[in-house]
C-alpha positions in Angstrom: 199.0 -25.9 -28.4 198.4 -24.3 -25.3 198.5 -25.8 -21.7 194.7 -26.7 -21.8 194.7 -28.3 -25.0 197.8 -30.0 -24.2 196.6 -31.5 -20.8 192.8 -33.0 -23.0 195.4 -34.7 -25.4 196.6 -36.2 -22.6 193.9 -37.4 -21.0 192.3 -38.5 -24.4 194.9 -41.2 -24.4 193.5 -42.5 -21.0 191.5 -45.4 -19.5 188.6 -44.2 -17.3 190.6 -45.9 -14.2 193.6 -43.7 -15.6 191.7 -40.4 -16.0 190.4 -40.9 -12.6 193.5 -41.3 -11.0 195.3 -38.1 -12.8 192.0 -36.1 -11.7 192.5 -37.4 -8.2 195.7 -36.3 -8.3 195.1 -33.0 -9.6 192.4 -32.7 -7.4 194.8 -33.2 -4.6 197.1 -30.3 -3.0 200.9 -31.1 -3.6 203.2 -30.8 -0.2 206.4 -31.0 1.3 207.9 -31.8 4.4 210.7 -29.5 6.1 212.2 -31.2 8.7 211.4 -35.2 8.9 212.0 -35.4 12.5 209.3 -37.9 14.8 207.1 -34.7 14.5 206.8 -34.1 10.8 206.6 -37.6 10.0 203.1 -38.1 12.5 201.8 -34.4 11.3 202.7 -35.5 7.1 201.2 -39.3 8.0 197.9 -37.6 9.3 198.0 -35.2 6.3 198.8 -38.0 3.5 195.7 -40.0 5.0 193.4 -37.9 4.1 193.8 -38.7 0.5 193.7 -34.9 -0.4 197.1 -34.2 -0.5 200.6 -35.7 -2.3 203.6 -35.9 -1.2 206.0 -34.1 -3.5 209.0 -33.9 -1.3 211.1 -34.4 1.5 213.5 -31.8 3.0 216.0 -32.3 5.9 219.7 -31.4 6.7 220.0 -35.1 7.9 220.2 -38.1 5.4 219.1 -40.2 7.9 216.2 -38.0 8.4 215.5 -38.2 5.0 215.5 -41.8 5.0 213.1 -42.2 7.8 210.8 -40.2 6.4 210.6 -41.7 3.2 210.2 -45.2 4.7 207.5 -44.2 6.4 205.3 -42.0 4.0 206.4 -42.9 1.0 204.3 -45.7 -0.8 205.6 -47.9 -3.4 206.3 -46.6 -6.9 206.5 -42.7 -5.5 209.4 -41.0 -5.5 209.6 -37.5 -3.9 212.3 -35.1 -4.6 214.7 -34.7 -1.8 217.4 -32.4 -0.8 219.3 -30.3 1.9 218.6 -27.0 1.1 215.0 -25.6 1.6 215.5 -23.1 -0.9 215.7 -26.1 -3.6 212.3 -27.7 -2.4 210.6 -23.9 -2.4 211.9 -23.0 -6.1 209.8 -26.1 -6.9 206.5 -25.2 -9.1 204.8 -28.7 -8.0 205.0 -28.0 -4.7 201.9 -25.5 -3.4 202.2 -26.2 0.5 204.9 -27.1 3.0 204.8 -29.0 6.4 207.4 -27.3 8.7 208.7 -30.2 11.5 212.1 -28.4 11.8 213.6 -27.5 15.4 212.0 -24.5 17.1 215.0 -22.4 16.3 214.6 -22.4 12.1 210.8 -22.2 12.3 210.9 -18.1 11.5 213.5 -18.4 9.2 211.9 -21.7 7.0 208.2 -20.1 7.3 208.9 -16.4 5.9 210.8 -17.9 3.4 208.2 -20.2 2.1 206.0 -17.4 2.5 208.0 -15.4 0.0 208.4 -18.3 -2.3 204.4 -18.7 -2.4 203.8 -21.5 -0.6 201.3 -22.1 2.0 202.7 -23.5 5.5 201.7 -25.8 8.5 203.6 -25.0 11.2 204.9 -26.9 13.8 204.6 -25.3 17.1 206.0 -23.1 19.1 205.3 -20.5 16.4 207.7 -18.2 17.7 211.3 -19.3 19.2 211.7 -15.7 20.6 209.1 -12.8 21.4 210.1 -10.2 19.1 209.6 -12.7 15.8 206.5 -12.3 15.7 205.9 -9.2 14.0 208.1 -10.3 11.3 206.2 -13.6 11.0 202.6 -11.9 11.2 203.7 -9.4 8.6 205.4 -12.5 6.4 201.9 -14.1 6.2 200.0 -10.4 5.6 201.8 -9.7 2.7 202.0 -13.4 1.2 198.3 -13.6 1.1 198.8 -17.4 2.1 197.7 -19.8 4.2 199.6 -20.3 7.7 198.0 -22.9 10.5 200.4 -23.3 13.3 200.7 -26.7 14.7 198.3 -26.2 17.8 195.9 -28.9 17.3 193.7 -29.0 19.6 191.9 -25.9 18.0 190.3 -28.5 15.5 189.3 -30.8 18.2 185.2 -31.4 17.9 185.6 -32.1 21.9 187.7 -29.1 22.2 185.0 -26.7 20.1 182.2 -28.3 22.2 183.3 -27.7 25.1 184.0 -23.3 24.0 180.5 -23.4 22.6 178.8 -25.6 25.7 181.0 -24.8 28.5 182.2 -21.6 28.2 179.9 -19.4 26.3 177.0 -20.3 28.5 179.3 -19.6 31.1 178.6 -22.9 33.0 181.8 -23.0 35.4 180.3 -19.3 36.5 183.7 -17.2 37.5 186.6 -19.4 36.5 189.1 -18.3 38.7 192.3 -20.7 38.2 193.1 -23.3 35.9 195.5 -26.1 36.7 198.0 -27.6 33.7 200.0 -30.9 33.8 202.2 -33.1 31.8 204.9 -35.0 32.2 207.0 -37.6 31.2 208.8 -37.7 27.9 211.1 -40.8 27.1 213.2 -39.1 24.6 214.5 -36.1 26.7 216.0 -38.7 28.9 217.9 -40.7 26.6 221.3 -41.2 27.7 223.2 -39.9 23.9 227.0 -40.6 23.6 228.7 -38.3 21.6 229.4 -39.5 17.7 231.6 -38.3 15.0 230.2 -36.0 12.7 227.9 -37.8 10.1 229.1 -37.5 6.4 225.3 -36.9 5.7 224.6 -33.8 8.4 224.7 -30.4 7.3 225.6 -28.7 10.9 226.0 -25.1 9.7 222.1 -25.5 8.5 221.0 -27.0 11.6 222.5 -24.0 13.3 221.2 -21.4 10.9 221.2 -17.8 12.5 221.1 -19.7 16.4 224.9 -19.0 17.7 228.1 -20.4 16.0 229.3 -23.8 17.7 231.4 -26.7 16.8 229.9 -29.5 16.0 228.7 -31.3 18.9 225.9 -34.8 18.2 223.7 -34.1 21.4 222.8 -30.3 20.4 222.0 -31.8 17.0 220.0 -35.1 18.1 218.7 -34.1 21.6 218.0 -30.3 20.4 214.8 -29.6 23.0 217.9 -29.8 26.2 219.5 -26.3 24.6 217.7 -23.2 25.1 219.9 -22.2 21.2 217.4 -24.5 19.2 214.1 -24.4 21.9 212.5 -23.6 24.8 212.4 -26.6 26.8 209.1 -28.3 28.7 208.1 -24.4 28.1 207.7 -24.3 24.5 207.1 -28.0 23.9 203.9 -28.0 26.8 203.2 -25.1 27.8 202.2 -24.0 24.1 199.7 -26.7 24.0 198.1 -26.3 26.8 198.1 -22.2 27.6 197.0 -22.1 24.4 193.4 -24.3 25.4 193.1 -22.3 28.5 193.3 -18.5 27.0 191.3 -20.1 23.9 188.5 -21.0 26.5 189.1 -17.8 28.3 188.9 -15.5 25.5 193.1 -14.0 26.1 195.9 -13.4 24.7 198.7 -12.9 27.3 199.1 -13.0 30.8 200.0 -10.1 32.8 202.9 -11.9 35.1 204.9 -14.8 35.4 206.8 -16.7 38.4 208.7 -19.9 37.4 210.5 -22.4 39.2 212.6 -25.0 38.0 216.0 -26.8 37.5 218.2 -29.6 36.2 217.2 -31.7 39.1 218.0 -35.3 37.8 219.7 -35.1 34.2 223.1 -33.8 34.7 223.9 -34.7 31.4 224.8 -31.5 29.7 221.8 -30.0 28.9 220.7 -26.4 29.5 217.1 -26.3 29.9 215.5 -27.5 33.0 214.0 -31.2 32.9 211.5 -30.2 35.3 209.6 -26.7 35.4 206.5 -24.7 37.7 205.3 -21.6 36.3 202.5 -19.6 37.6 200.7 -17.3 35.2 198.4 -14.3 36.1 196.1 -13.0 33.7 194.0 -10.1 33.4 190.9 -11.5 34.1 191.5 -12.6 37.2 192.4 -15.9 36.5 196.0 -18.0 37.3 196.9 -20.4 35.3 199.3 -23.2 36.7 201.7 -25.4 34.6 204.1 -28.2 36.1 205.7 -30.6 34.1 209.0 -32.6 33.9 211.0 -35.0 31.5 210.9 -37.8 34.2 208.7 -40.4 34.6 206.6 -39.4 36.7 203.2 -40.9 37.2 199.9 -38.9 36.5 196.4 -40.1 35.1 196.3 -38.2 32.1 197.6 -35.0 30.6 194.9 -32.3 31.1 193.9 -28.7 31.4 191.3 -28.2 34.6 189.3 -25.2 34.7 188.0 -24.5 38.4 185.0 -21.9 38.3 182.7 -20.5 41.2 179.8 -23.4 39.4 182.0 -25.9 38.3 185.0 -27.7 37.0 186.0 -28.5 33.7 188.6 -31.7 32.8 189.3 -31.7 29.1 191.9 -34.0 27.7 193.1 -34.8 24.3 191.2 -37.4 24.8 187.7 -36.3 26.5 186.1 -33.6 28.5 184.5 -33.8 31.5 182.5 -30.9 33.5 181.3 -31.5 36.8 178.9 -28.8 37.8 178.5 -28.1 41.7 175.1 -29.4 41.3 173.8 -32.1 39.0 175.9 -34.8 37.3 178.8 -35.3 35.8 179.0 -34.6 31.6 181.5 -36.4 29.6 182.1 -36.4 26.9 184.9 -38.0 24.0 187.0 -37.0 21.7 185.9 -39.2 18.8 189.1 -38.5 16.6 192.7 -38.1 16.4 193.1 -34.5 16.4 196.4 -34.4 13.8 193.6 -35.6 10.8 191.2 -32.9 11.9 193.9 -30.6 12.3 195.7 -31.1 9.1 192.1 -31.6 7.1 191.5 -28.2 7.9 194.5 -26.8 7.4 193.8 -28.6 3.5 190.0 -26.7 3.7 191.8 -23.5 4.4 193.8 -24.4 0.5 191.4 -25.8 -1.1 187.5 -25.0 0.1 188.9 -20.9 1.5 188.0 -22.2 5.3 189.4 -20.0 7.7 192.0 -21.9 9.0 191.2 -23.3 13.1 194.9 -21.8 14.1 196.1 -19.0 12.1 198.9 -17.2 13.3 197.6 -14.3 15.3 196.4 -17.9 17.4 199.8 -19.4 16.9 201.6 -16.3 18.5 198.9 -16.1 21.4 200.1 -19.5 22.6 203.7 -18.9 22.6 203.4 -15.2 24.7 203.1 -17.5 28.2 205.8 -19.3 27.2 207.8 -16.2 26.3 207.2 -14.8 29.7 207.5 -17.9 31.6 210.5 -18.3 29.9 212.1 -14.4 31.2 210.9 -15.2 34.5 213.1 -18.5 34.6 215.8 -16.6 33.3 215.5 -13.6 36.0 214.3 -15.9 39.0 212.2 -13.3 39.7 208.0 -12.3 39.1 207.9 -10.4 35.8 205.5 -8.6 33.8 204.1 -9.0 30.5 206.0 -5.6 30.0 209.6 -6.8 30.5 209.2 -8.4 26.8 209.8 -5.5 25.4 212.4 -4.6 27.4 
């Protein structure tokens, strides 16, 4: 009996309620999570609502990670595989698609080798910890013929598309000269965290994968974003996001210089990475783009990307847009959705319909080249070019 025949014996057995429910199932695209951080948990949650998608397992180098994931995605009477090692959860046949939610550090590592293992990957942004992955990554996805949609969500955002097709392609804000970028404010990266023991159920060397050998040490593990080892910072966490609406909308891909200003100003608490950051990007266009933004609570109206033109200005949100042209009234308009579901629904059209996916990774590595350069300028205290990467 072959596969076919077996699978209509099967189903021969069923009620109608039963046969619809296996259908749904196989109808639905099987998934696992890599890293069940805050992150991976909202991004699965979004993914799982859909109804298009099952959660086959759950991968972390944390049993309390593990744990947390599963109470909150995991429904009654399910019961996803879960283990340590990634390798275990990518030797899996039931499993056609991962969700990568793991620090910024493991993201090349975890997203060739599901790659190679056949699997079709979300993943969590920054695409790129460091400048020079990304020919590996871009060549990882060429040859695996799969689908990669980096975690930059706003590209699915109706508002978002609206306001590239409206705004900016009729050329509305005339000669956009310099766009302004700001966020701030992020409760857990100024957590006071005493140190611990070393849990029974964290596997350190995997959490440190190729990053530098260090003994263990509970705030590089569970405040990771303060060490420049595992990520970037308010660079790589922000900056992604929103450089990547502003070149989007102003059809580039890297700046031409950076300036950036910053420090450990407030949270002398061991961490490396500035809690408050300025960075000045030039581009070729003849455009600046500005980006300020700090761990402390400090008060702003919103987070938002503002695009200042000769005719114009542009205020678009997560939340809304609003363009207010030199003449005539103000346009606003909303979001109407959480971008994570339209994000994650097309990342599942990309699987299951062949969409194009809204972020693929030539995107995905677009939005981390600011950061990148912001990043060196930091580093050097000094205005660099988009040609000191390579150097």
């Amino acid at each position: 009996m072959n596969r076919r025949e077996a699978g209509k014996a099967i189903l021969g057995g069923l009620t109608a309620a039963s046969y619809n429910r296996v259908m749904g199932a196989n109808d639905r695209t099987g998934v696992a999570l890599i890293g069940g951080g805050r992150r991976g948990r909202e991004v699965m949650g979004a993914m799982l609502s859909s109804g298009r998608a099952e959660l086959r397992g759950i991968c972390d180098v944390y049993d309390v990670q593990r744990q947390r994931a599963k109470a909150a995605l995991v429904k009654a009477g399910e019961a996803p595989f879960e283990c340590v090692a990634h390798e275990e959860m990518l030797n899996r046949r039931d499993v056609e698609a991962v969700l990568i939610g793991a620090p910024d550090h493991l993201h090349l590592d975890l997203a060739t080798a599901a790659l190679q293992a056949g699997k079709h990957v979300y993943l969590e942004k920054p695409t790129t910890h460091r400048f020079e992955e990304a020919a590996r990554l871009r060549e990882a996805v060429r040859a695996s013929g799969k689908v990669l949609q980096c975690g930059t969500q706003q590209r699915s955002g109706t508002h978002y598309i609206r306001a590239k097709e409206e705004i900016f392609a009729k050329k509305r804000l005339g000669r956009v000269v310099m766009v302004r970028t700001t966020w701030s404010y992020f409760p857990w990266q100024t957590r006071h965290i005493d140190p611990q023991p070393r849990p029974a159920g964290l596997d350190w060397e995997r959490f440190l994968g190729h990053a530098p050998k260090h003994a263990y040490d509970w705030i590089r593990y569970d405040s990771w974003r303060y060490f420049p080892d595992y990520g970037n910072g308010l660079l790589a966490d922000i900056l992604t996001h929103w450089a990547d609406v502003a070149q989007w909308m102003m059809d580039e891909d890297h700046p031409l210089a950076a300036e950036t200003a910053g420090g450990i100003y407030v949270m002398h608490d061991g961490r490396e990475n500035p809690d408050t950051v300025n960075a000045i990007l030039q581009y070729a266009g003849g455009w600046n783009l500005s980006f300020e933004s700090s761990v402390l609570p400090l008060k702003e109206p919103k987070p938002t990307v503002v695009f200042l033109g000769t005719e114009g200005c542009l205020d678009i949100s997560r939340a809304r847009y609003v363009f207010t042209p030199n003449s005539g009234k103000p346009e606003t308009v909303e979001a109407g959705s959480l971008l994570e579901p339209l994000h994650t629904a097309n990342f599942l059209d990309a699987i299951q319909k062949g969409a194009k996916p809204n972020a693929p990774v030539e995107a995905g590595i677009q939005a981390c080249n600011p950061v990148h350069l912001a990043r060196l300028a930091y580093l050097k205290q000094a205005r660099v070019k988009w040609e000191d990467l390579a150097g």
